[in-house]
C-alpha atoms as one frame of an Amber mdcrd trajectory, in Angstrom:
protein
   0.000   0.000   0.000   1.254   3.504  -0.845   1.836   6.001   1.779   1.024
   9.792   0.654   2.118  12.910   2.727  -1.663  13.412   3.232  -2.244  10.509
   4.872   1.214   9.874   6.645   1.165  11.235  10.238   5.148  11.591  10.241
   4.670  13.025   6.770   2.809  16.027   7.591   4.394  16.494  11.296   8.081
  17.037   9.092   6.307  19.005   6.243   4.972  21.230   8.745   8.281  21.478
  10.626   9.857  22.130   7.248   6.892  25.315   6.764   7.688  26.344   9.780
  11.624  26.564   9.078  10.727  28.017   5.797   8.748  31.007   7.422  11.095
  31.642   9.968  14.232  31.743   7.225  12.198  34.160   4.760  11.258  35.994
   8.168  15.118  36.430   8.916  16.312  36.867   5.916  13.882  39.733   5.699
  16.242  41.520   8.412  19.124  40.419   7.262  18.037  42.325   3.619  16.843
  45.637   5.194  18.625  45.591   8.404  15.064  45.871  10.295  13.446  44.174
  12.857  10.432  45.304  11.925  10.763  45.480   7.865   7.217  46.516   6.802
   3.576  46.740   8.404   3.229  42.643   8.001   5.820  41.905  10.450   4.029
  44.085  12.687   1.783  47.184  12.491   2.087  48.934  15.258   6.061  48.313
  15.764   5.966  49.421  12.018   4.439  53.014  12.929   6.544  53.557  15.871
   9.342  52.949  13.609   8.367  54.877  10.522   7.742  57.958  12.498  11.297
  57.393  14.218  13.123  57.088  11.147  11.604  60.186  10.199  13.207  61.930
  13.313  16.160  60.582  12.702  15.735  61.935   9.334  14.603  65.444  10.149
  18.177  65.111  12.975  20.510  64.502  10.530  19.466  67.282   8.166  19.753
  69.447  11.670  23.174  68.372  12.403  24.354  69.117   8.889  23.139  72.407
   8.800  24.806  73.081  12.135  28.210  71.458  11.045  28.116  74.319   8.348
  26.861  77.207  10.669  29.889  75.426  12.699  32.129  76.231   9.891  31.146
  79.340   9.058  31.630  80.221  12.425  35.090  78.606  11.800  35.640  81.191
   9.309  34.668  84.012  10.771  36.845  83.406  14.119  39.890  83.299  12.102
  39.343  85.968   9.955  38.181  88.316  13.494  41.279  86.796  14.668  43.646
  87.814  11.776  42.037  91.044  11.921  42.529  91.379  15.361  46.451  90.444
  15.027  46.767  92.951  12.061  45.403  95.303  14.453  48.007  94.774  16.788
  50.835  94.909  14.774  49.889  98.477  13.677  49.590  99.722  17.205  52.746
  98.398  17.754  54.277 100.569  14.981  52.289 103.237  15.437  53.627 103.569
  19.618  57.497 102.798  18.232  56.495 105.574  15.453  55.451 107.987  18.581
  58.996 107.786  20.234  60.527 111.356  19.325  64.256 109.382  19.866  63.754
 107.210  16.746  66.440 107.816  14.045  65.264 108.772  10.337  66.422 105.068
   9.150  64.272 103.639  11.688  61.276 105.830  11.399  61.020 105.245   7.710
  61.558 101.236   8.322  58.468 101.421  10.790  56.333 103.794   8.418  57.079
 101.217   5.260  56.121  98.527   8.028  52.389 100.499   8.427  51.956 101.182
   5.190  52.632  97.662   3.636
């Protein structure tokens, strides 16, 4: 007499083992592929909401950050170029008080104006 899987009790418990093992590959795999516990509203609906809507956050965070990491180096910028201004600044009140001293010499005085006026 021929057995069938329909009909053979130890046929359909390891067919439905073998389902089961099926399911649960496609279901990993499925995170594996997009890196998700939660892939899509199927897995689970309400996980899937809470995690669309974080995503999102993250999304709307990372556009934040880069726009502050470019006000950051603007900022940059601006700091060195305040302090190079500042520096130049300085330097010309330096020569401008060793102008002032009435003891200078001609060859120094016109070394210290050149300096100023460069």
């Amino acid at each position: 007499m021929a057995n069938s899987v329909n009909t053979n009790q130890s046929s359909l418990v390891a067919l439905q083992s073998l389902n089961n093992t099926v399911n649960a590959l496609n279901k990993t795999q499925k995170r594996v592929t997009t890196g998700y516990k939660v892939a899509d509203a199927v897995d689970d609906g309400a996980a899937f909401a809470v995690a669309q809507s974080l995503r999102s956050e993250k999304g709307a965070i990372d556009a934040v950050n880069s726009q502050l990491n470019i006000a950051k180096g603007a900022t940059n910028v601006f700091n060195n170029a305040a302090t190079n201004v500042s520096d130049a600044l300085a330097r010309a009140r330096e020569t401008l008080t060793k102008l002032a001293d009435q003891n200078l010499n001609t060859d120094m005085r016109t070394k210290y104006n050149n300096d100023f006026t460069a």
